[in-house]
C-alpha positions as a printed NumPy array, in Angstrom:
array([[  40.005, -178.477,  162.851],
       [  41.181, -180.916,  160.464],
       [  44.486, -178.549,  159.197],
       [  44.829, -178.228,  163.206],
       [  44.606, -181.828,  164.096],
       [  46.277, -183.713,  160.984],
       [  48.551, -180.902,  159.428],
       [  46.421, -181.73 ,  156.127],
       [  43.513, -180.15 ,  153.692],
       [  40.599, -181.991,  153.879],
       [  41.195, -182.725,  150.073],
       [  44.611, -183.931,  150.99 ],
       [  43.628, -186.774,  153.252],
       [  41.213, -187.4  ,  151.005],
       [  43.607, -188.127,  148.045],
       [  45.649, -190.28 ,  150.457],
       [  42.791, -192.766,  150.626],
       [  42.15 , -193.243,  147.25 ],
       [  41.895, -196.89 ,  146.052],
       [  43.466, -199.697,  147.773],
       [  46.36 , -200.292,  145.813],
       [  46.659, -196.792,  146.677],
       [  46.752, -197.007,  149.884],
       [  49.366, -199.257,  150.002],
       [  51.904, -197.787,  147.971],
       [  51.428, -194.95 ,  149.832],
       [  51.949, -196.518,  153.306],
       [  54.899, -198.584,  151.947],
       [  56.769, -195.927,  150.233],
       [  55.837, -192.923,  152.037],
       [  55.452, -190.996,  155.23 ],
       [  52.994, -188.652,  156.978],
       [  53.814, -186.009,  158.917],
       [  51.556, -184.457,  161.404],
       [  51.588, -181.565,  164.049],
       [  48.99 , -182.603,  167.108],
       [  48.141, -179.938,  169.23 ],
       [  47.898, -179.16 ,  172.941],
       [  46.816, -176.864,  174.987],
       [  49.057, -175.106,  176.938],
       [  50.668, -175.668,  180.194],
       [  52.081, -179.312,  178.594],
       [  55.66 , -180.363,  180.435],
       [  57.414, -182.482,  177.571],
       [  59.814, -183.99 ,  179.638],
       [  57.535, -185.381,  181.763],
       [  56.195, -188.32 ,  179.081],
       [  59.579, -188.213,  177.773],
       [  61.118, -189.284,  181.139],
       [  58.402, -192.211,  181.586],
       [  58.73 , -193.092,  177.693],
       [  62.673, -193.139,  177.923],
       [  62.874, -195.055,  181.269],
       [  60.027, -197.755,  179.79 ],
       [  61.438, -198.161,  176.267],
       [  61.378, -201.447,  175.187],
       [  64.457, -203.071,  172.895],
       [  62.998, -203.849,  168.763],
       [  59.542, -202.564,  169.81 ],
       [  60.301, -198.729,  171.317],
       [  63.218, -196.61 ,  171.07 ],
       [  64.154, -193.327,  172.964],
       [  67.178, -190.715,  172.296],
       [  67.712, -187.38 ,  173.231],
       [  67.513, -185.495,  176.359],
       [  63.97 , -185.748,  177.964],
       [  64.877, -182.109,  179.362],
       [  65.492, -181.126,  175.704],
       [  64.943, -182.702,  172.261],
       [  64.041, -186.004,  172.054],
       [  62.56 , -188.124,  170.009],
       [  59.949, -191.678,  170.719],
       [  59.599, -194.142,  168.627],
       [  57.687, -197.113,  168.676],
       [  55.676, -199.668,  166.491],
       [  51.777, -199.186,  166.385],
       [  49.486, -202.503,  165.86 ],
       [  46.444, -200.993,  163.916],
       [  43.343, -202.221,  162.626],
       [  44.755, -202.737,  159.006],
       [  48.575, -203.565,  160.148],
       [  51.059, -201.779,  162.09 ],
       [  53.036, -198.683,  161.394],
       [  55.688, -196.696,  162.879],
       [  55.838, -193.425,  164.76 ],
       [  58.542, -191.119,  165.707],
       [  57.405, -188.225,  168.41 ],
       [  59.19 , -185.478,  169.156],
       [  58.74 , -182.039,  170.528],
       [  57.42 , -179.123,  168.135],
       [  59.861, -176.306,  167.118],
       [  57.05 , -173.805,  168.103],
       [  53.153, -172.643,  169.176],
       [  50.495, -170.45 ,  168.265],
       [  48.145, -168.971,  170.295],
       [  45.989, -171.869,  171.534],
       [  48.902, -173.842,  172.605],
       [  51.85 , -175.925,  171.625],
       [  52.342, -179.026,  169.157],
       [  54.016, -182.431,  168.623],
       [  55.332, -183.3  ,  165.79 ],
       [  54.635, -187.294,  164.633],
       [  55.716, -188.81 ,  161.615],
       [  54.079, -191.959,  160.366],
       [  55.681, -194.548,  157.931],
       [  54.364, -198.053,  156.835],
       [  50.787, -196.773,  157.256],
       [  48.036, -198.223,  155.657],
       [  46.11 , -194.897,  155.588],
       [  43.11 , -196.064,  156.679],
       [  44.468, -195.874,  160.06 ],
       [  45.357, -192.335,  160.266],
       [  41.996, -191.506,  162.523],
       [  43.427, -194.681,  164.968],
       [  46.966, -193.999,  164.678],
       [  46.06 , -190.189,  165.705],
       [  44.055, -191.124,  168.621],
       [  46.591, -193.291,  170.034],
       [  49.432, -191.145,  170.109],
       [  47.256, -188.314,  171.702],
       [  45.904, -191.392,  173.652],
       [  49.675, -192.578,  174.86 ],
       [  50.609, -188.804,  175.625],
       [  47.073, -187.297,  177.218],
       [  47.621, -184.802,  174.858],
       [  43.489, -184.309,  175.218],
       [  43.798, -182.727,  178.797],
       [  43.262, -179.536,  180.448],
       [  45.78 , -179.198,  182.635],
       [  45.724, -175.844,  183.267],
       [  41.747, -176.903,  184.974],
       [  43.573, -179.808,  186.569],
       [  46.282, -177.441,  188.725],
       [  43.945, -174.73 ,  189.217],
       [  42.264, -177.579,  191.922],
       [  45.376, -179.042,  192.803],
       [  47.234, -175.778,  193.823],
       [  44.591, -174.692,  196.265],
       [  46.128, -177.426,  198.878],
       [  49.497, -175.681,  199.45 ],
       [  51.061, -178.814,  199.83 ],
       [  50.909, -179.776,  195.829],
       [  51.304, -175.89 ,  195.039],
       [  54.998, -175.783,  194.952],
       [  55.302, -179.22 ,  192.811],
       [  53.027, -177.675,  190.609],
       [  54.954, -174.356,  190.239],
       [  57.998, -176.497,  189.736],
       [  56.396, -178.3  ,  186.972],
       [  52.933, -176.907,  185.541],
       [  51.796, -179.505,  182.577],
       [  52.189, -182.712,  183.824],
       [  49.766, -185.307,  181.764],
       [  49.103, -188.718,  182.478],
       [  51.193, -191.568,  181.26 ],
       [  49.443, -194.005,  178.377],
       [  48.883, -197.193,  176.278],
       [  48.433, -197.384,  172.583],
       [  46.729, -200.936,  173.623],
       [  45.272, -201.715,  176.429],
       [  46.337, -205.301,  176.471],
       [  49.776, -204.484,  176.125],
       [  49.093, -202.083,  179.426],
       [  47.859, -204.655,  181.137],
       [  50.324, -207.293,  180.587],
       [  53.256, -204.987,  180.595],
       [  51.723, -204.03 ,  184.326],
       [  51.598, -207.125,  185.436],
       [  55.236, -208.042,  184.343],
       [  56.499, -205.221,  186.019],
       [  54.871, -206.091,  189.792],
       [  57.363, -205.79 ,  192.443],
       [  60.572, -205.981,  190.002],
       [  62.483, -202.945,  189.106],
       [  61.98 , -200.588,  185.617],
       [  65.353, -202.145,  184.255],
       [  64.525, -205.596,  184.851],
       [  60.921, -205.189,  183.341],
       [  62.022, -203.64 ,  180.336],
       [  64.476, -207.143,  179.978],
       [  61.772, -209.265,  180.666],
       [  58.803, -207.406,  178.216],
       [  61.38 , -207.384,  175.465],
       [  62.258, -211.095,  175.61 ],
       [  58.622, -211.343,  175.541],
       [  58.143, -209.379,  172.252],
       [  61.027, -210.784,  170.694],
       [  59.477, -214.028,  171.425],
       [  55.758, -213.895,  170.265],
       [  55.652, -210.147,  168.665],
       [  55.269, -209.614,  165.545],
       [  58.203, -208.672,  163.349],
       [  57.43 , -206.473,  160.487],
       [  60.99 , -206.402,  158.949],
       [  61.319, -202.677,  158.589],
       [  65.291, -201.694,  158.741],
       [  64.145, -198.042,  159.592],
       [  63.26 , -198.478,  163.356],
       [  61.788, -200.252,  165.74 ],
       [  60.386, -203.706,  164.224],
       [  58.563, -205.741,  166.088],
       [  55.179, -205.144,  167.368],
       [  53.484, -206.399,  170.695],
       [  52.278, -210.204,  171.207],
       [  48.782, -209.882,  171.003],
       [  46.887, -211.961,  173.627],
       [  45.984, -214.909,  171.818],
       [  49.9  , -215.485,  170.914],
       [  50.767, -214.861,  174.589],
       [  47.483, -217.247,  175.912],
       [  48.981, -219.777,  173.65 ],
       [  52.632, -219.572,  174.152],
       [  53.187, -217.29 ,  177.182],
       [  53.755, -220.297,  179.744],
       [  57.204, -221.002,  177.621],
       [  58.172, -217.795,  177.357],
       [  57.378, -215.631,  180.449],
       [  60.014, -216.054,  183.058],
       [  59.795, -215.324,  186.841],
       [  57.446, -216.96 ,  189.912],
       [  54.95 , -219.586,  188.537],
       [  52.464, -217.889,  190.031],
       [  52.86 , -214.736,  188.556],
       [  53.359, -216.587,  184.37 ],
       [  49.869, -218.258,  184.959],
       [  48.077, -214.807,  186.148],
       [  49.595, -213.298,  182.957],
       [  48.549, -216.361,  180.79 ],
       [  45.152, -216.146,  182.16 ],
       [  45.234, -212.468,  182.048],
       [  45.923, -213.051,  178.223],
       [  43.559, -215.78 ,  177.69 ],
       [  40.301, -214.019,  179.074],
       [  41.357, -211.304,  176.531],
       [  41.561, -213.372,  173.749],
       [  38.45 , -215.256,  174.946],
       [  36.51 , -211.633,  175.005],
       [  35.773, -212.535,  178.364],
       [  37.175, -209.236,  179.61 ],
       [  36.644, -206.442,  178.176],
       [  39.285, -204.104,  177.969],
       [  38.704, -200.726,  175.882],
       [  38.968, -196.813,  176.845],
       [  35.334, -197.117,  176.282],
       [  34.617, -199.1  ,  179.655],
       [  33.792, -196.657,  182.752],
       [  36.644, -196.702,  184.735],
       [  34.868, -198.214,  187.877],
       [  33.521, -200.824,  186.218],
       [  37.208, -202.293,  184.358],
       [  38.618, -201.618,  187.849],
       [  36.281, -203.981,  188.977],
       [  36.739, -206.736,  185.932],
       [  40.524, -206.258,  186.686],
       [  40.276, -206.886,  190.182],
       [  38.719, -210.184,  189.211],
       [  41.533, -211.69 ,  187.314],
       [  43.628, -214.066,  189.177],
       [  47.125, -212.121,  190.06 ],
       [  45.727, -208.537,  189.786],
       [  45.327, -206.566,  192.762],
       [  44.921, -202.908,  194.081],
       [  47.852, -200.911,  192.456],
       [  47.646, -202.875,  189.209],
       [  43.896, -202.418,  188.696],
       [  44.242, -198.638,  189.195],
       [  46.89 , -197.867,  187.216],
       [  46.038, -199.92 ,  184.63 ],
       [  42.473, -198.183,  184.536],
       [  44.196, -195.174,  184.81 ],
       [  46.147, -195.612,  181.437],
       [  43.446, -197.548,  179.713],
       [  40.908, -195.04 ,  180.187],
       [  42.537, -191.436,  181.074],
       [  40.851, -191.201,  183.97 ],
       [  41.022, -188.181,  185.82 ],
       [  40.237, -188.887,  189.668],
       [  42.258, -192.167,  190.008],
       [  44.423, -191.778,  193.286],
       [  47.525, -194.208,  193.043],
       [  47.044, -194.521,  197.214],
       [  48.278, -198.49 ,  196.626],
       [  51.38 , -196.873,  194.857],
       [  54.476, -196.935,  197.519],
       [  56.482, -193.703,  195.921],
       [  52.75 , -191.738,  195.723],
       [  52.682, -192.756,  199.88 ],
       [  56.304, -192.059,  200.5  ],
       [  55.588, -188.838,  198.43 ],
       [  52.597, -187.926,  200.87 ],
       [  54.434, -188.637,  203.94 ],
       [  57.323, -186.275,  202.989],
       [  54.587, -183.563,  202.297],
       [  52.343, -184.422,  205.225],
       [  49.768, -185.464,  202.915],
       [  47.026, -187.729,  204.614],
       [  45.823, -190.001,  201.925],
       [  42.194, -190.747,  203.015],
       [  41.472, -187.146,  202.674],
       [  41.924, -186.019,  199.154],
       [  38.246, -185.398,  198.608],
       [  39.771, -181.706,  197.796],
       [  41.822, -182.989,  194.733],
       [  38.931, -184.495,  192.878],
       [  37.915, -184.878,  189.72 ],
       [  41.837, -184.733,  189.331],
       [  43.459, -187.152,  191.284],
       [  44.941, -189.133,  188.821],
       [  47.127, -185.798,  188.052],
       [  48.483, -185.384,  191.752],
       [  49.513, -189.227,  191.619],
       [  51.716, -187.771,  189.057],
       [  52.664, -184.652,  190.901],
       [  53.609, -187.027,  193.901],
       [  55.062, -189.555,  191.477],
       [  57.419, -186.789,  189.996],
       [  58.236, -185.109,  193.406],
       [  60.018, -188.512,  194.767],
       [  61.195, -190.454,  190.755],
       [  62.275, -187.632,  188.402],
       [  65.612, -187.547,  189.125],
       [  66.024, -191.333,  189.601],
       [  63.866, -192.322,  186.638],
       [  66.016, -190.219,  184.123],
       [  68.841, -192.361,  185.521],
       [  67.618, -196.151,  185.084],
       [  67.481, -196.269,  180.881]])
């Protein structure tokens, strides 16, 4: 399992720890390389679309053809420091499935185990979808999206407070102007790491946006001090926001924060957590999507436990096209 998850001998992550000083040479003037594994149906381009359209400036960076090869990189906060990871497609499978292949520089390799479960986190590559569509296809209404497109996963955050915030900047505003507005925010308050290699600059973390986010943030008043507050109860450890946290009870804690309501509190739950069964019925392309199929909302009951993976069949039907056109 090891070989299959990390690409390494057991012995061979174990010599990567070795001391300290170590460590850090090896993070500073090295690279890992890893294949992580999926099991099979998995649609690439799907992520790669969402990733692409999303990607923001010094922090994330797309190229390639989401259709084709491409490759995602971004900068990781981690518990001992940040690193860097480039995603792409694997060049092939074996018989339990397909691959992706990650490469990890500036890691302190301490946080391999974290840096792992993130990307697998930010890509669902944990899911059975092949369980998920053998539900969904029984309504004939979803069964031709999902012969058009078998694999889909659902979209997610390597940090749940930068999913939150970067939600909540992105209410009611299109993709291009969020992505303008999140990266004046991380060029403002992120971190910068000074790498020349990549992507540099990591996300504010939510004491630096508590403290600073009201000179920073632009857009309605109303909506900087929801953020600000969003950021401060985070920092505060007044809410608790971790994939660990049943996803009925943070849709609840979101739905208390000041500026937060329906569609933000379940697809913010929905990334956070991976939650299966969370209908985007709040979502305006997931109802414009349902009225084109004749697809009556209140009466999904035959979709669960996978809900969360028709908002994304629904979501794909009506902004594939349009999303591979706004980067």
């Amino acid at each position: 399992t090891i070989r299959e998850i990390f690409g390494l001998t057991p012995t061979r992550l174990r010599a990567l720890r070795g001391s300290s000083a170590d460590v850090g040479a090896h993070a500073e003037d090295g690279a890992i390389s890893l294949r992580l594994p999926y099991r099979e149906p998995f649609d690439a381009s799907w992520p790669a679309t969402l990733l692409g359209a999303h990607a923001v400036d010094s922090m994330e960076e797309f190229t390639g053809d989401p259709a084709g090869d491409w490759t995602f990189s971004r900068v990781l906060t981690l518990p001992h420091g940040h690193a860097l990871a480039r995603i792409s497609p694997g060049s092939g499978c074996d018989r339990r499935g397909g691959y992706l292949r990650v490469d990890l520089s500036h890691l302190d390799t301490r946080d391999l185990g974290a840096a792992v479960s993130r990307v697998r986190r930010l890509l669902d590559l944990d899911a059975d979808a092949a369980a998920a569509e053998d539900v969904l296809r029984r309504d004939p209404r979803l069964a031709p999206l999902i012969a058009s497109g078998p694999g889909i996963r659902l979209p997610g955050s390597p940090d749940p407070t930068e999913a939150l915030i970067r939600t909540m900047m992105g209410q009611q505003i299109s993709v291009r102007a969020a992505r303008h507005h999140v990266g004046a925010l991380v060029s403002a308050l992120g971190t910068d790491t000074g790498w020349t290699d990549g992507p540099a600059r990591a996300f504010p973390t939510a004491t630096a946006i508590a403290d600073n986010g009201g000179s920073v943030l632009r857009g309605p008043r109303t909506r900087v001090d929801a953020i600000v507050a969003a950021a401060s109860a985070i920092a505060e450890n007044s809410m608790e926001l971790h994939q660990g946290v049943a996803a009925s009870e943070l849709r609840a804690r979101l739905l208390s924060l000041r500026g937060v309501g329906a569609w933000t509190a379940d697809y913010v739950t929905m990334v956070v957590t991976g939650d299966p069964d969370t209908l985007l019925h709040h979502d305006l392309v997931v109802r414009h999507a349902a009225k084109d199929l004749g697809v009556d909302l209140t009466a999904t009951q035959g979709w669960a436990p996978w809900r969360s993976y028709a908002s994304m069949h629904l979501w794909r039907h009506r902004l594939g096209p349009q999303l591979g056109t706004v980067a």
